[in-house]
C-alpha positions as CSV (number, residue, x, y, z in Angstrom):
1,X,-15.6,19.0,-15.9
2,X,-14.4,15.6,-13.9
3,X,-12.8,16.8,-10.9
4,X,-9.0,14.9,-11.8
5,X,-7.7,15.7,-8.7
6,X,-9.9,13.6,-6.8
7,X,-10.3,11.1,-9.2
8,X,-6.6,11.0,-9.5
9,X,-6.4,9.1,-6.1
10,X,-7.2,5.6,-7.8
11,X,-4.1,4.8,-8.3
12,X,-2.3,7.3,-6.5
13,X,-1.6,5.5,-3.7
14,X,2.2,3.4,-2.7
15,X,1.3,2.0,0.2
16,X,-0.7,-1.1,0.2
17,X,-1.1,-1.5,4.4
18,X,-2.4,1.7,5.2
19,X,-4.1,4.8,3.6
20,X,-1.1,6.4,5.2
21,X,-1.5,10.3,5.0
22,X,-3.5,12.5,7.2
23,X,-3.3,15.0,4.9
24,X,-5.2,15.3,1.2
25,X,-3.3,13.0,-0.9
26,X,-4.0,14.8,-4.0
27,X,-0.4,16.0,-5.0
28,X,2.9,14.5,-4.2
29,X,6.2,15.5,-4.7
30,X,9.4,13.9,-3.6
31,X,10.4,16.5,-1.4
32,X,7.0,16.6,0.9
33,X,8.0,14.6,3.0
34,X,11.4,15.5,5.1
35,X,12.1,11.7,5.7
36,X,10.6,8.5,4.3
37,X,7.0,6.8,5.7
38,X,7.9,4.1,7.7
39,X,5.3,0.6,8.0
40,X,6.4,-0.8,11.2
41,X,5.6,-4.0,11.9
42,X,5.2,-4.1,15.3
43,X,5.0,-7.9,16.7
44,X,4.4,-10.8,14.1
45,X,1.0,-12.7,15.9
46,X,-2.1,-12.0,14.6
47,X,-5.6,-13.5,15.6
48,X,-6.5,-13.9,12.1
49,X,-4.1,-16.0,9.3
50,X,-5.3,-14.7,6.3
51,X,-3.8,-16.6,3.2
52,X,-2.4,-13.5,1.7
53,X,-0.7,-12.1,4.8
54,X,2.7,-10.6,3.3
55,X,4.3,-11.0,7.2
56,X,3.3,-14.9,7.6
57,X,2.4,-13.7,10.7
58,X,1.2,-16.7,13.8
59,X,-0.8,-17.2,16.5
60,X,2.0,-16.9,19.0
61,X,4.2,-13.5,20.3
62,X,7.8,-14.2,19.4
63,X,10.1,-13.2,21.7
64,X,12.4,-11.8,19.0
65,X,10.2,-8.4,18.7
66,X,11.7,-5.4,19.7
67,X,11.4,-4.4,23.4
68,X,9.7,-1.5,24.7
69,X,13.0,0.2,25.2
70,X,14.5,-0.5,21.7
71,X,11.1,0.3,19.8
72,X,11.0,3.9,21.5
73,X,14.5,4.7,20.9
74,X,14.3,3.3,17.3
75,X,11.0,6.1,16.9
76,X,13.7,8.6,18.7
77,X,16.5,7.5,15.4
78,X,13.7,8.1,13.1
79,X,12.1,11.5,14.3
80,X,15.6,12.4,13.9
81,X,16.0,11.3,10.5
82,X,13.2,13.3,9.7
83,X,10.2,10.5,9.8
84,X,7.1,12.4,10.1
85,X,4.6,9.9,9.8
86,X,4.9,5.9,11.1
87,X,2.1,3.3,10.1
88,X,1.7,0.7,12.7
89,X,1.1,-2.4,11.3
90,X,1.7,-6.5,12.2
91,X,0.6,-9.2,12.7
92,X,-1.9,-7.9,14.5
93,X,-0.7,-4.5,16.1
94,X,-3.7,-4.2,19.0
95,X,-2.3,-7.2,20.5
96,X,1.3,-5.8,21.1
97,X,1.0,-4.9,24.8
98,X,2.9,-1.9,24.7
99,X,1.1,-0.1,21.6
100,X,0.1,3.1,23.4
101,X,2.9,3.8,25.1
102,X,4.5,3.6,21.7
103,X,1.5,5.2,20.1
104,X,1.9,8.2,22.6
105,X,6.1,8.0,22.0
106,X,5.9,8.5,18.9
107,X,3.5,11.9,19.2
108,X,5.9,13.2,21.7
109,X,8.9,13.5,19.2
110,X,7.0,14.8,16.5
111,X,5.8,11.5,14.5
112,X,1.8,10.8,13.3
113,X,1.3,7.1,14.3
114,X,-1.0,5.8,11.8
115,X,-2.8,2.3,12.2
116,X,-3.1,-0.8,9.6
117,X,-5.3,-3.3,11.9
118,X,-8.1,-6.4,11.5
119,X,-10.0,-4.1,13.3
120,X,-11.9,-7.1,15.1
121,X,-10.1,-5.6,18.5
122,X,-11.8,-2.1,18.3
123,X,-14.2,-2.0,20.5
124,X,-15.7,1.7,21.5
125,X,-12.8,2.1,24.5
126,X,-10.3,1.2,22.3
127,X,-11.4,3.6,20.0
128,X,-11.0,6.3,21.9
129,X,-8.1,5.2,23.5
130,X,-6.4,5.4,19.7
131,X,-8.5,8.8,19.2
132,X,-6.9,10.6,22.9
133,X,-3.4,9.3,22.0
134,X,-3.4,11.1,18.6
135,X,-3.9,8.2,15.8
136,X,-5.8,10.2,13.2
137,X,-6.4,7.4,10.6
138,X,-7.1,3.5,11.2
139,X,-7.1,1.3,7.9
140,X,-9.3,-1.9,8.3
141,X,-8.8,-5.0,5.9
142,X,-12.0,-6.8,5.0
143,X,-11.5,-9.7,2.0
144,X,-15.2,-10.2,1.3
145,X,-18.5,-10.5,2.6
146,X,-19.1,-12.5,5.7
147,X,-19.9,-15.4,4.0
148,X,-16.2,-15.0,2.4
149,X,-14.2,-13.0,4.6
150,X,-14.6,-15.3,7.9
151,X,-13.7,-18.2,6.6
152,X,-11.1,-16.8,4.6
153,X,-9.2,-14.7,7.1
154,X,-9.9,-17.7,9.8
155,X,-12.1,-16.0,12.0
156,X,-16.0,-16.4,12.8
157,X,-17.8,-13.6,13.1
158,X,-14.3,-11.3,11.8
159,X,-16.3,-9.9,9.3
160,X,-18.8,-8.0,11.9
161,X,-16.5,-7.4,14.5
162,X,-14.5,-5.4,11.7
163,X,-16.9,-3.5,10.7
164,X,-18.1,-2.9,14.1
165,X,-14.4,-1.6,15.2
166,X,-14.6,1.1,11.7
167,X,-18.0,2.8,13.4
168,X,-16.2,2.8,16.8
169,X,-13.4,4.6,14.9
170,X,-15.0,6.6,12.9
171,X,-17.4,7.6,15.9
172,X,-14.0,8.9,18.0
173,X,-13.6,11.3,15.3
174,X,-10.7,9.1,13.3
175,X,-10.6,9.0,9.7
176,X,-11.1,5.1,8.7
177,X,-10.2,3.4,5.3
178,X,-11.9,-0.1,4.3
179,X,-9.1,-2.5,2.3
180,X,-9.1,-5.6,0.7
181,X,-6.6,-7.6,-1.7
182,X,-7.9,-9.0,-4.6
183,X,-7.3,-12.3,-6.0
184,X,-9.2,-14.7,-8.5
185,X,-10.7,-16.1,-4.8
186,X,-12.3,-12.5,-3.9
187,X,-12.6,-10.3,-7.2
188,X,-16.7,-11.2,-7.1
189,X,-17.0,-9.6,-3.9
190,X,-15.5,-6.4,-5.0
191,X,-18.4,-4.6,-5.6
192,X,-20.1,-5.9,-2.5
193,X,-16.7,-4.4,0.0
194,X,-17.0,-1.0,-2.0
195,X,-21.1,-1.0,-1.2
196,X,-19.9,-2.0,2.5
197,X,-17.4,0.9,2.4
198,X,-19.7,3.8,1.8
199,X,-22.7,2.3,4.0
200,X,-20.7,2.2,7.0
201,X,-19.1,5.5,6.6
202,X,-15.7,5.0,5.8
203,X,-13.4,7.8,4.4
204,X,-11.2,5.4,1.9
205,X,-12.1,2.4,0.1
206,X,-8.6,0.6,-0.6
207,X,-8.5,-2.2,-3.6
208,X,-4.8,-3.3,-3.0
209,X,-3.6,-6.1,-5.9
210,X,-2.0,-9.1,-4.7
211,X,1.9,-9.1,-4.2
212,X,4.0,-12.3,-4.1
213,X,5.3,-12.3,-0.4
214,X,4.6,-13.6,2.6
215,X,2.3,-16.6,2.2
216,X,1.1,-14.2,-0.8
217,X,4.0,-16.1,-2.0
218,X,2.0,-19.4,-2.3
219,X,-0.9,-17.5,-4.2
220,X,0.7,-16.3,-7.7
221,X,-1.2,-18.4,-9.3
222,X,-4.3,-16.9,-7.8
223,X,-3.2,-13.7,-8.9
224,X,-5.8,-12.1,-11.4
225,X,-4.8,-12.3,-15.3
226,X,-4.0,-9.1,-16.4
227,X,-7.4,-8.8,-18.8
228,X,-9.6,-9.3,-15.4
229,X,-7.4,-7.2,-12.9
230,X,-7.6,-4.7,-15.6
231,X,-11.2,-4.3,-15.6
232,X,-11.4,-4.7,-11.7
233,X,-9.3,-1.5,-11.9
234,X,-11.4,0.8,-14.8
235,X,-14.2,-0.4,-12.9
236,X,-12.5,1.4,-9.5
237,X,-12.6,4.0,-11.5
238,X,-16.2,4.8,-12.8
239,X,-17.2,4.1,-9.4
240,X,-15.3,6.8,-7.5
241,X,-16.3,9.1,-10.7
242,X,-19.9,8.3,-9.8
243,X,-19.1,8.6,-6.4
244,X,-17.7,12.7,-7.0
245,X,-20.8,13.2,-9.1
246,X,-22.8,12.5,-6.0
247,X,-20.8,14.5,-4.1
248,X,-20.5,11.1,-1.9
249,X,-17.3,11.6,0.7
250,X,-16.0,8.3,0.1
251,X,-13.0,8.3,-2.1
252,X,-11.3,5.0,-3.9
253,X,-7.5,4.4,-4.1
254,X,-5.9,1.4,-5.5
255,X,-2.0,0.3,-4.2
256,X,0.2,-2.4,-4.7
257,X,0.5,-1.9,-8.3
258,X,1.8,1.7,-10.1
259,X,1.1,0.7,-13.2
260,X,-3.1,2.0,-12.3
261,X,-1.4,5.0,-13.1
262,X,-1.0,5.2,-16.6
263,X,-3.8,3.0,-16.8
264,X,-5.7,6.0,-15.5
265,X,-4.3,8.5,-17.4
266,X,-5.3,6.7,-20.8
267,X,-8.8,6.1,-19.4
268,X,-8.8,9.9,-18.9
269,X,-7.6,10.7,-22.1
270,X,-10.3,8.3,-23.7
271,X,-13.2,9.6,-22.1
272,X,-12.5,13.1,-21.7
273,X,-9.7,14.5,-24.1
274,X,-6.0,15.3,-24.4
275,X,-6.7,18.5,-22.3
276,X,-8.3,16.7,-19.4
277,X,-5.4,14.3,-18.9
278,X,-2.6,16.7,-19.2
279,X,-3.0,17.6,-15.6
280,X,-3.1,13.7,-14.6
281,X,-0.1,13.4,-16.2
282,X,1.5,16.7,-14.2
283,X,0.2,14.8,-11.3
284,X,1.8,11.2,-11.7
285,X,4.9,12.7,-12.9
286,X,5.1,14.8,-9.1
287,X,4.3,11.2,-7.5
288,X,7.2,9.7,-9.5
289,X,5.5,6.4,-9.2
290,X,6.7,3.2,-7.1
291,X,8.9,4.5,-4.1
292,X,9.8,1.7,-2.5
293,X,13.4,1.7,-0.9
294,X,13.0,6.3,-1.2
295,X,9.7,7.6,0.1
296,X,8.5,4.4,2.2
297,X,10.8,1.7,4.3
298,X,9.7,-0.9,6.0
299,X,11.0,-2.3,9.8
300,X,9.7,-5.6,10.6
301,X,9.2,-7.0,13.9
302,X,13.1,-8.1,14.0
303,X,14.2,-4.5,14.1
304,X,15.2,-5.3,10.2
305,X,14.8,-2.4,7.5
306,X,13.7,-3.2,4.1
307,X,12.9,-1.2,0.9
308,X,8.8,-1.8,1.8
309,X,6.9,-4.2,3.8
310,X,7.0,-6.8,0.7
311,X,10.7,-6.7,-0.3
312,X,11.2,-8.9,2.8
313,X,14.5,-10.4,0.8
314,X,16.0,-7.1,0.5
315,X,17.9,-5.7,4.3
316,X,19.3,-2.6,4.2
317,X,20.2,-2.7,7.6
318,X,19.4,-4.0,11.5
319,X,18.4,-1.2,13.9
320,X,19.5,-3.1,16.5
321,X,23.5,-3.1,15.2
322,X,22.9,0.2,13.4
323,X,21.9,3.6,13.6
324,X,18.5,4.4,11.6
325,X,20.5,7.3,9.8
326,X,23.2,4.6,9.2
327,X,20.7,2.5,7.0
328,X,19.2,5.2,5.7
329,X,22.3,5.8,3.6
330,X,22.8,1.9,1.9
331,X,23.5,2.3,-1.8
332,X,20.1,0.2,-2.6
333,X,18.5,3.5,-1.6
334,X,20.5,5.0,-4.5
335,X,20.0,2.8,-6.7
336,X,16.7,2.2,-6.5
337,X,16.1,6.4,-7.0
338,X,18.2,5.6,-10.8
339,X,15.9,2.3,-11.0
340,X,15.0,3.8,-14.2
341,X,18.3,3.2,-15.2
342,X,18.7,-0.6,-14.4
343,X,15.1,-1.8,-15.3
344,X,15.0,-4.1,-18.0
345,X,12.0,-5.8,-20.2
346,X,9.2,-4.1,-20.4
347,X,9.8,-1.9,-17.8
348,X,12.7,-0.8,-19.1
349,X,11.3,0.3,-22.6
350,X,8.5,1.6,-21.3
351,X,6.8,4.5,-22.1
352,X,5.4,5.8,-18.3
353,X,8.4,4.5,-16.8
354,X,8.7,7.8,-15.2
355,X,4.9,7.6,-14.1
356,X,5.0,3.9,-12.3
357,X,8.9,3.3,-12.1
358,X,8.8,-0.7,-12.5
359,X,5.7,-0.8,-9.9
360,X,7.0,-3.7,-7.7
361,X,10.2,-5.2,-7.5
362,X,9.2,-8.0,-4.9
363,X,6.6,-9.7,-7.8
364,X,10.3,-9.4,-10.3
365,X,11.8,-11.1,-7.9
366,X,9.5,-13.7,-7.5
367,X,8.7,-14.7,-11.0
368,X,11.9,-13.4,-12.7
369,X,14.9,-14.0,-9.8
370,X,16.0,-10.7,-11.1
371,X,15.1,-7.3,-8.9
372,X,15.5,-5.2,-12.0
373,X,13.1,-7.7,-14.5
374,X,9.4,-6.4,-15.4
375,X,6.8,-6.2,-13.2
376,X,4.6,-9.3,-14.1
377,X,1.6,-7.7,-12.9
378,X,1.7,-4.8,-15.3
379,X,-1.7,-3.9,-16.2
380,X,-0.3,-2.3,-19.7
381,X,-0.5,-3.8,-23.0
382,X,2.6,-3.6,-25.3
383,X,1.4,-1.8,-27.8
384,X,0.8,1.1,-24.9
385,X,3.5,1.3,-23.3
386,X,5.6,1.0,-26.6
387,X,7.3,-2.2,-26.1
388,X,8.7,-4.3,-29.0
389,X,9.2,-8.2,-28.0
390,X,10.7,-8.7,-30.7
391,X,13.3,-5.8,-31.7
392,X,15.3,-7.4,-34.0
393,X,12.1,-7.8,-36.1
394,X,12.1,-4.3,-36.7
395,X,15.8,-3.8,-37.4
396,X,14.9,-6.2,-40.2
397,X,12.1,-3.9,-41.6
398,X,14.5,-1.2,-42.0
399,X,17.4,-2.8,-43.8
């Protein structure tokens, strides 16, 4: 019998910057968590400029960032909230001077500082310098094979020193995921980054989709038709199944777009019956889908909070005028738990709404100037998810 549980994290996962959780990500439920998952972006200078980079991040340090001072009282606000787990991200977040002592800050009042780096500045000190400070996961973004990926992210020799900064974490005793983003630039090399993934030892292979922000902004048209990013994704999944028959430890998750979901459950259903795919659907239902705005919040290097570390148009509040526990309680945050309610389109008639919730709003936005349009990226076709285009067609039928 496919073991769904496992298999059920392609797909599973809301976070596109880092495989967040420490723990088995197999079940969700909205209450697991006491307060939401933060992605931090720590500084906004990176020594890479990938094309896709959702924070535009440059070369330079601003001097807007947060100080030391601000950034350990803001982790202070949010261990009182209830934030149990904080994913350091950028820009690049090695290069912020102050990391450890924000790293180790963060441990002291209760939070699990997870990272989301290049990975080109871990060498083996660094490593354990991350490992004796209490960072128990490091996600590493690779776009391709060297060939690809150095040129593309603007970095000679990125590729290896990437790779060489996952074996340095994984040596320290870290868990260690291996991301890319796919776009029509990249999808060939998919198969290659997944082959890289389990030969260097990695716990997580992360296929994130593409989502309009950042300079990812400039790139919708690069974005994968839904027929190809479709097969990218069933092709994620026979992969990790072959990977569970071997009883290989490397598991596959897909983020950045919740409609994998119930394009998982139906590949279930296909292959292995109504009866398998009941408890995939127990399971998505307990993840409730897109959680932007509820579960996961995003601070960027301003001390601004937005609904995730896309929505970058969408402020719910400035930690550096307001409390955390202040923001916390903006009306978007209720609104976006009834988002049900206000979608519209496709995602409105849809029939998993309650499975992917609208996926993301930032890509609606985009495309549609509307926060509660569909979700161009959806991965379903009409027919599946129930949708009529033309209703009044029908109304027609029945008179």
């Amino acid at each position: 019998m496919l073991p769904v549980s496992d298999l059920l994290e392609v797909g599973m996962n809301q976070l596109s910057t880092a495989e967040a959780s420490a723990r088995a990500p197999q079940r969700f439920t909205r209450t697991q968590l006491h307060g939401p998952v933060i992605v931090w972006n720590v500084c906004v200078h990176c020594n890479m400029t990938c094309p896709h980079c959702y924070a535009s991040a440059g070369s330079r340090p601003s001097p807007k960032d947060l100080t030391t001072a601000e950034a350990c009282d803001l982790l202070d606000q949010m261990a009182a909230s209830g934030v149990t787990i904080v994913i350091f991200s950028g820009g690049e977040p090695l290069l912020r001077p102050d990391l450890f002592e924000l790293l180790a800050h963060a441990r002291s009042v209760g939070i699990a500082p997870q990272l989301s780096s290049n990975g080109t500045l871990i060498d083996e000190a660094m490593a354990n310098r991350l490992a004796e400070v209490g960072v128990p996961y490091v996600g590493i973004s690779v776009d391709g094979v060297r060939e690809f990926n150095d040129p593309y992210r603007g970095m000679e020799g990125g590729t290896e020193a990437a790779l060489a900064g996952l074996r340095f974490a994984k040596a320290a005793g870290m868990r260690t995921g291996l991301r890319m983003t796919l776009t029509g630039r990249n999808i060939d090399q998919l198969d290659a980054v997944l082959d890289t993934a389990r030969e260097v030892g990695a716990s997580r292979f992360y296929a994130s989709h593409l989502v309009y922000s950042g300079r990812g902004r400039h790139l919708v048209d690069e974005d994968l038709p839904r027929n190809r990013a479709r097969s990218a994704v069933v092709q994620l999944f026979e992969a990790a199944e072959k990977l569970l028959e071997r009883g290989h430890t490397l598991r596959v998750v897909t983020g950045s777009n919740d409609s994998d979901g119930p394009l998982l459950l139906r590949w279930i259903e296909e292959r292995y019956g109504a009866a398998a795919a009941a408890p995939v659907e127990e399971l998505l239902r307990e993840r409730g889908g897109n959680s932007a705005g509820e579960r996961v919040l995003n601070v960027d290097h301003l001390g601004q909070v937005h609904p995730d570390q896309f929505w970058r148009g969408a402020v719910l509040g400035d930690v550096r005028r307001e409390r955390f526990e202040t923001i916390l309680a903006h009306p978007l945050r209720q609104q976006l738990r009834e988002r049900a309610k206000h979608l519209t389109g496709r995602c409105g008639q849809c029939n998993y709404v309650e499975l992917c919730r609208g996926s993301h709003r930032e890509r609606a936005v985009t495309c549609h100037g509307d926060m509660w349009a569909p979700d161009p990226a959806c991965l379903m076709t009409d027919t599946e998810i129930g949708f009529d285009a033309n209703p009044s067609s029908k109304a027609k039928e029945l008179e």
